[in-house]
C-alpha positions as CSV (number, residue, x, y, z in Angstrom):
1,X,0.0,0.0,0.0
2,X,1.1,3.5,-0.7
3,X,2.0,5.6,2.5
4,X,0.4,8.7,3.9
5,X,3.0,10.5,2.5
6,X,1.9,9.6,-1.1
7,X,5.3,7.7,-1.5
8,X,5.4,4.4,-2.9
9,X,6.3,1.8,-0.2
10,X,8.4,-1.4,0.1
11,X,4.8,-3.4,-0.6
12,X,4.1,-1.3,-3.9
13,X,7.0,-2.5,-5.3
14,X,6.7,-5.9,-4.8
15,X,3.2,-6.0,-6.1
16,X,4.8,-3.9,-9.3
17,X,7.5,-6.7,-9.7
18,X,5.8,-9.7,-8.9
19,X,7.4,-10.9,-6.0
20,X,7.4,-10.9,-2.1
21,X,8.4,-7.7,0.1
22,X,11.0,-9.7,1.8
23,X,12.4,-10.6,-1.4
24,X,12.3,-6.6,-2.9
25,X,14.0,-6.0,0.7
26,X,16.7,-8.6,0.1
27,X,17.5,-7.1,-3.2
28,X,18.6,-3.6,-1.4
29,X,19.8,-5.0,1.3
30,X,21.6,-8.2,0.6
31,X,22.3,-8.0,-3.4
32,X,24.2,-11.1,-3.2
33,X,21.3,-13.2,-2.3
34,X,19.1,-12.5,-4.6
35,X,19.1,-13.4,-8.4
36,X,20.7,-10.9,-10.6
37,X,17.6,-10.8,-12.9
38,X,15.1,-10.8,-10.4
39,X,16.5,-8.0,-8.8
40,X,17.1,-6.4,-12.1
41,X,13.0,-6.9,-12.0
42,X,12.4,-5.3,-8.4
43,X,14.9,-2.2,-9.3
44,X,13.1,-1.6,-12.2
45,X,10.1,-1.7,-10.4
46,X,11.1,1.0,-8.2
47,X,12.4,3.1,-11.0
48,X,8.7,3.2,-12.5
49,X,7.0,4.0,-9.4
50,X,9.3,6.3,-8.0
51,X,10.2,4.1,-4.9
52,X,13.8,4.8,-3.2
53,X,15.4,2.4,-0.8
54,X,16.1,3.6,3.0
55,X,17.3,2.9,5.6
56,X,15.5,2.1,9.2
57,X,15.1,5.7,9.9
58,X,13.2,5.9,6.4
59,X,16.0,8.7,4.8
60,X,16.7,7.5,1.4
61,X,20.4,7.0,0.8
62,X,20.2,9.2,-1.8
63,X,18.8,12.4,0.4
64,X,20.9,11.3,3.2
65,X,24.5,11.2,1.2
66,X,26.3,14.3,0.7
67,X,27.4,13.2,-3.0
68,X,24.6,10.7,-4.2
69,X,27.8,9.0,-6.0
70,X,30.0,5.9,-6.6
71,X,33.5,5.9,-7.9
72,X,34.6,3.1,-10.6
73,X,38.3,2.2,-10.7
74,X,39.6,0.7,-13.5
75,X,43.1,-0.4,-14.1
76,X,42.7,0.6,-18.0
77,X,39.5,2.2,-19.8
78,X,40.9,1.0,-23.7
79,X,41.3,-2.9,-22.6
80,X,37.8,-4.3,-23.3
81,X,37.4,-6.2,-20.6
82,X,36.0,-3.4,-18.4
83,X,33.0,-2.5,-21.0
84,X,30.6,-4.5,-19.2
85,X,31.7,-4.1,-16.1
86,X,31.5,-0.4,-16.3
87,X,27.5,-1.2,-18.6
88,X,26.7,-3.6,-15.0
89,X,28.0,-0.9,-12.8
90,X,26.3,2.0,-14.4
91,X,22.9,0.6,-14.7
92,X,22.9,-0.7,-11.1
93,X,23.6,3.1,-9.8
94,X,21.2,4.6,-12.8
95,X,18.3,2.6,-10.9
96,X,19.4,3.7,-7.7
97,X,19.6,7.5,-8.7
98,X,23.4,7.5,-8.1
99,X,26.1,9.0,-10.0
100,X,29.0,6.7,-11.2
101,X,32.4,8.5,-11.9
102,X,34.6,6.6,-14.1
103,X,38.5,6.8,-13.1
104,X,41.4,4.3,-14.8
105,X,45.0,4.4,-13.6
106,X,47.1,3.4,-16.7
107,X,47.6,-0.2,-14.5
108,X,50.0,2.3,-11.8
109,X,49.5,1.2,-8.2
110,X,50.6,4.7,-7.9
111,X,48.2,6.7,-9.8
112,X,45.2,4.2,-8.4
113,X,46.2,5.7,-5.0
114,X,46.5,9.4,-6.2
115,X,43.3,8.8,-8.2
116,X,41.6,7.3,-5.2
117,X,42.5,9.6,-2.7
118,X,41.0,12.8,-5.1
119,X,37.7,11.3,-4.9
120,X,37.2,10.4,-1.8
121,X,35.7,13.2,-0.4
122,X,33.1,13.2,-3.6
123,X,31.5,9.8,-3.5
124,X,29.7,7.7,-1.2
125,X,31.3,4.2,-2.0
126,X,34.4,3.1,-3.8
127,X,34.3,-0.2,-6.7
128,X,37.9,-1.1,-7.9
129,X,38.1,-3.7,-10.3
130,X,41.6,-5.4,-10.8
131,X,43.1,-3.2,-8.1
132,X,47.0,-2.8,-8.6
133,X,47.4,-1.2,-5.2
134,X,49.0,-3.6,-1.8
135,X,47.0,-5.2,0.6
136,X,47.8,-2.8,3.0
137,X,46.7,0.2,1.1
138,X,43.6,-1.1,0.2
139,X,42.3,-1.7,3.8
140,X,43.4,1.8,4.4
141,X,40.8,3.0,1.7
142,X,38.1,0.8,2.9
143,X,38.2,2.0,6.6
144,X,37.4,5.6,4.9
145,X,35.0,4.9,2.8
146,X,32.8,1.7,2.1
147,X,34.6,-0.4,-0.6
148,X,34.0,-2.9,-2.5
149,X,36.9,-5.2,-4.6
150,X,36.3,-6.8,-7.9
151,X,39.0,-9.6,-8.9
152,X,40.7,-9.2,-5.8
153,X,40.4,-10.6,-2.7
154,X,41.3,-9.0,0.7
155,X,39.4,-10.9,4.1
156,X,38.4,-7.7,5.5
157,X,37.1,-5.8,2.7
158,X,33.7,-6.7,0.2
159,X,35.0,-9.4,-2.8
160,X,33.3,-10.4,-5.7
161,X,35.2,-12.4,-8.0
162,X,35.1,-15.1,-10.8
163,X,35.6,-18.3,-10.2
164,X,38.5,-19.0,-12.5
165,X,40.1,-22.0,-10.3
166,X,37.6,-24.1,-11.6
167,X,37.2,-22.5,-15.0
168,X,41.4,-23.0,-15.9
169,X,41.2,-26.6,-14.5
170,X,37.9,-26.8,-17.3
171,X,40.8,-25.4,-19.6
172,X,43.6,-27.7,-18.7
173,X,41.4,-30.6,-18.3
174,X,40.0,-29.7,-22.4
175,X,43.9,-29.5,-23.3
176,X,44.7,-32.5,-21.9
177,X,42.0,-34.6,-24.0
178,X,43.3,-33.1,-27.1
179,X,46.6,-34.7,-26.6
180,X,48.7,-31.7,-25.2
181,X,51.5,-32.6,-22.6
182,X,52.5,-29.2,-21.5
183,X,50.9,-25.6,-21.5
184,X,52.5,-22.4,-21.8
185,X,51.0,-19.9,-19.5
186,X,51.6,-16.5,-21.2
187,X,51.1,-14.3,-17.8
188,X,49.9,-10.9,-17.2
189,X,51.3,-7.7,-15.0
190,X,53.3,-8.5,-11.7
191,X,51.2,-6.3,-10.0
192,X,48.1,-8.4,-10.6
193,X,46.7,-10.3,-7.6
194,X,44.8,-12.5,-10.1
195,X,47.6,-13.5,-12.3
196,X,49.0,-15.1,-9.4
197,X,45.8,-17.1,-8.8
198,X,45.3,-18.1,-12.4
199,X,49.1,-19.4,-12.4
200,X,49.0,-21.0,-9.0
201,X,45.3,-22.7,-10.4
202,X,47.2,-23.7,-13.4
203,X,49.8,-25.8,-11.4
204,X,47.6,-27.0,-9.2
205,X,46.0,-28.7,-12.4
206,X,48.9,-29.4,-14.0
207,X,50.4,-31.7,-11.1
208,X,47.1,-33.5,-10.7
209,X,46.7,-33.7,-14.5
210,X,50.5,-34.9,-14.9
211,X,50.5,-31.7,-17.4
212,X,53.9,-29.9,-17.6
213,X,53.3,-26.2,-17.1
214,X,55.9,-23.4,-17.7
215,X,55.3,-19.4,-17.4
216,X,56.2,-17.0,-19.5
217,X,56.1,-13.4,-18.6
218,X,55.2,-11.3,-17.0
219,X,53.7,-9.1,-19.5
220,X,51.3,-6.3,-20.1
221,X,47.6,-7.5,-20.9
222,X,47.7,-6.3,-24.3
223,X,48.0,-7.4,-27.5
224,X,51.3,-5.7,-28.4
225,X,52.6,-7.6,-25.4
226,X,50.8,-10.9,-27.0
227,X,52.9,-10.6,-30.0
228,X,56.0,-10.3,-28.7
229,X,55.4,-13.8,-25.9
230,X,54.7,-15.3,-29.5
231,X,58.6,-15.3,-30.2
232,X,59.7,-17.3,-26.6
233,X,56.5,-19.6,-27.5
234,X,57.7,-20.7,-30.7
235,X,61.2,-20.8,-29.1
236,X,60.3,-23.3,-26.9
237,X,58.3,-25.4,-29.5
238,X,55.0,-25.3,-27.4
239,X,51.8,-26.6,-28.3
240,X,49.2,-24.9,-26.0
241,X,48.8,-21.4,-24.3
242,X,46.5,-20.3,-21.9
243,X,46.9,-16.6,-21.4
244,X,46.4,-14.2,-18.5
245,X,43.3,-13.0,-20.7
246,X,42.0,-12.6,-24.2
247,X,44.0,-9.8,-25.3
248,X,47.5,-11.6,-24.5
249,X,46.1,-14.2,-26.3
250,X,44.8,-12.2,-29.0
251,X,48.2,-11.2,-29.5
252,X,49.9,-14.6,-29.5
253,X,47.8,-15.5,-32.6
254,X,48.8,-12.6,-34.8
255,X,52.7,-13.2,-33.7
256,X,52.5,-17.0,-34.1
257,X,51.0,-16.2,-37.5
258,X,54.2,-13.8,-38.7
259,X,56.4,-16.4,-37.5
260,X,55.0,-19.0,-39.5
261,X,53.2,-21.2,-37.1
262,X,49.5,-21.8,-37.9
263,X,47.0,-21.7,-34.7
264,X,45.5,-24.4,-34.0
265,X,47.2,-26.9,-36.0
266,X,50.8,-26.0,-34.5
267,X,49.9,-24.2,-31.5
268,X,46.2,-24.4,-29.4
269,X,45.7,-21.2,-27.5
270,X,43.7,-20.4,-24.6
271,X,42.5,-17.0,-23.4
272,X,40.3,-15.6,-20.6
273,X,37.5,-13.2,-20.3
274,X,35.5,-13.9,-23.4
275,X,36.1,-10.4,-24.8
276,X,34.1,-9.0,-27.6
277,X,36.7,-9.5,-30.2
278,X,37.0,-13.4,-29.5
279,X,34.8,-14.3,-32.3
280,X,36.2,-11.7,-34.7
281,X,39.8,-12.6,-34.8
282,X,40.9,-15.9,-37.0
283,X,40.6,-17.9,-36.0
284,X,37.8,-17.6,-33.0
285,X,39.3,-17.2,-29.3
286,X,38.4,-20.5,-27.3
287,X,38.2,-18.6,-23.8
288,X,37.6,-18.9,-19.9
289,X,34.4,-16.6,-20.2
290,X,33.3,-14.4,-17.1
291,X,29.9,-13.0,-16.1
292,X,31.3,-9.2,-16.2
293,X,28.2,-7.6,-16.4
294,X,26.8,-9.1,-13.5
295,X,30.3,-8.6,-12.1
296,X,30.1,-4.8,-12.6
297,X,26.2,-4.6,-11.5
298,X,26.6,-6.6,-8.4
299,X,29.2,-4.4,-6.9
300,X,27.5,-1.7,-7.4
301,X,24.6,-3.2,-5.0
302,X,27.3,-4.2,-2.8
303,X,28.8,-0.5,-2.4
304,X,24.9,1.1,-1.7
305,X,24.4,-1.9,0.9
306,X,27.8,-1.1,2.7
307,X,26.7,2.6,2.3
308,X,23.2,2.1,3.9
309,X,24.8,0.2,6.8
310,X,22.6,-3.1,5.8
311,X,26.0,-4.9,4.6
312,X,29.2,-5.6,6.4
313,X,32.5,-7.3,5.0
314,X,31.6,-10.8,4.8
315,X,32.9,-13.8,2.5
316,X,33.9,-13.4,-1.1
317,X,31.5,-13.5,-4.1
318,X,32.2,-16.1,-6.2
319,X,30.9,-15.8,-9.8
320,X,30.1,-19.0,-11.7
321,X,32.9,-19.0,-15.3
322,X,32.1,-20.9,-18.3
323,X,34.8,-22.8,-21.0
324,X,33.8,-21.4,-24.5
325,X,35.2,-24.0,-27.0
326,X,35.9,-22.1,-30.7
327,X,38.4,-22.7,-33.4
328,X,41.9,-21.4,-31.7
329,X,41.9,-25.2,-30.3
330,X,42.7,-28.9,-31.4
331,X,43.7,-32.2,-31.3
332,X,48.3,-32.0,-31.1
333,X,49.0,-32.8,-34.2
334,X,53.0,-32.3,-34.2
335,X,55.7,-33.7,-31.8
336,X,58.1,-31.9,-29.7
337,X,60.8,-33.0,-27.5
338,X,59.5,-32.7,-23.9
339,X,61.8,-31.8,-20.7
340,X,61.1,-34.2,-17.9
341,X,57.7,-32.8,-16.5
342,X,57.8,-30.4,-13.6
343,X,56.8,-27.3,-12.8
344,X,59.3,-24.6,-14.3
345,X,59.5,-20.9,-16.1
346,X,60.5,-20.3,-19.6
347,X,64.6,-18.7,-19.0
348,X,64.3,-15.1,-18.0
349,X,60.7,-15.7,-16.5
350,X,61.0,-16.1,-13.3
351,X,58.5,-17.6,-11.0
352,X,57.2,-14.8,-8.9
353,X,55.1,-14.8,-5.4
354,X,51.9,-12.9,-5.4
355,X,48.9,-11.3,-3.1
């Protein structure tokens, strides 16, 4: 029923949406345990009938903040893995009447702190997705403002991440029944916390696979960088890749291609992400896809519950990641003279410890 204030109320919406109050309550309050598309239902709801989520005191958050905005960090705005992300993220403040400002720090720990400490005192709520910056400094951040962490994980501070453990032993596990013996992981930045988890997941597989896996790297998650890990992976006469993500793998294609090596027939190549322009290079990008949108939407919901005081730091996020088979792929059709199998870097690749 509509209050006697006129406003719509908490039962409005449900009735608007189809579903229970408790469940439009959830959506505000606890994002995380609510289906992305039935919330997507209840916050559009709310949009149409004018309904804006408060707190116990009844002060919408947006009356109550003094900037009625969220920052987005990004570690890069030209790699196209942060366009749905930032499409997620922006729609999920749009229905909550929020402003989202858009920063990206050129992949500088450095200029992510700079950057960071500029806008704190003009948003509510901070989202960083692939954070470059230490542990340490990030729990500094999060005890000024409410934070939220995509592809990172820090105990004390709001994670939502993909689950790419699972989704590189898919991978390893596919490049195993083709016939491959070894992989080549082709890594990203040093500063990455996730590069480390994909290579320490990739190990992990490869000892219980009997897999011999090698590093090379690190590199810069571009395709420039791509090309130029194609030289040490025809050096070392591999036959697969899995790369840090879809660009460095992107890039390994074209560099295998001007050195004469055809993908997949002399090399298979993995990437991660499921960018845009997987199925528009040649030959199509078999990839570790991730659920970005939701990825970028849900933190959003996580930074207004924080803000609102209904949400405290509490176990990481986990986001469900998909192996999407194309033609970059097949069976090993060449031999190559394999080291005895072990764990070990490509010369001048040194494994490296990470967060």
């Amino acid at each position: 029923m509509t209050s006697m204030t006129g406003r719509p109320t908490i039962y409005d919406v449900a009735r608007e949406a189809g579903v229970s109050a408790s469940t439009v309550s959830r959506a505000y309050a606890r994002p995380g345990r609510v289906n992305a598309d039935t919330a997507r239902q209840v916050f559009l709801a709310a949009d149409r009938l004018g309904y804006r989520w408060g707190r116990l005191d009844g002060q919408p958050l947006v009356e109550r903040g003094v900037n009625h905005a969220i920052a987005l960090v990004i570690a890069d705005v030209t790699n196209p893995f942060y366009g749905d992300i930032i499409k997620g993220a922006y729609e999920a403040a749009r229905e909550a009447k929020l402003l989202l400002i858009l920063s990206h720090t050129n992949e500088s720990p450095e200029v992510e702190r700079e950057t960071i400490e500029q806008e704190l005192g003009q948003v509510d709520a901070l989202l960083i997705a692939s954070s470059r910056m230490t542990d340490s400094g990030l729990r500094m951040m999060a005890k000024q403002k409410p934070l939220v962490l995509l592809n990172r994980i820090i105990p004390e501070v709001t994670c939502v991440v993909s689950d790419h453990r699972r989704g590189i032993r898919r991978a390893a596990e596919y490049l195993c029944t083709l016939g491959h013996e070894r992989i080549h992981y082709v890594a990203g930045p040093e500063t990455s916390w996730s590069d480390g988890v994909r290579w320490q997941a990739l190990r992990e597989a490869g000892s219980e696979l009997g897999l011999d896996v090698r590093r090379v790297g690190p590199n810069e998650p571009t395709v420039l960088a791509g090309i130029g890990a194609a030289r040490q992976i025809a050096k070392v006469d591999a036959t697969a890749v899995l790369a840090y993500n879809d660009q460095l793998a992107i890039g390994v294609m074209k560099g295998l291609r001007k050195l004469g090596l055809a993908v997949p027939d002399d090399v298979s190549v993995v990437g991660i992400d499921n960018i845009v322009f997987d199925e528009l290079v040649e030959p199509p990008l078999t990839t570790i896809a991730a659920p970005l949108y939701r990825m970028g939407f849900t933190g959003v919901q996580h930074c207004i519950a924080i803000a609102s005081g209904t949400r405290t730091s509490g176990r990481p996020m986990l986001l469900p990641v998909r192996l999407v088979v194309r033609q970059s792929t097949g069976q090993r059709r060449r031999k190559s003279t394999s080291p005895a199998r072990g764990t070990t870097s490509v010369p001048g690749s040194a494994s490296k410890s990470f967060r």
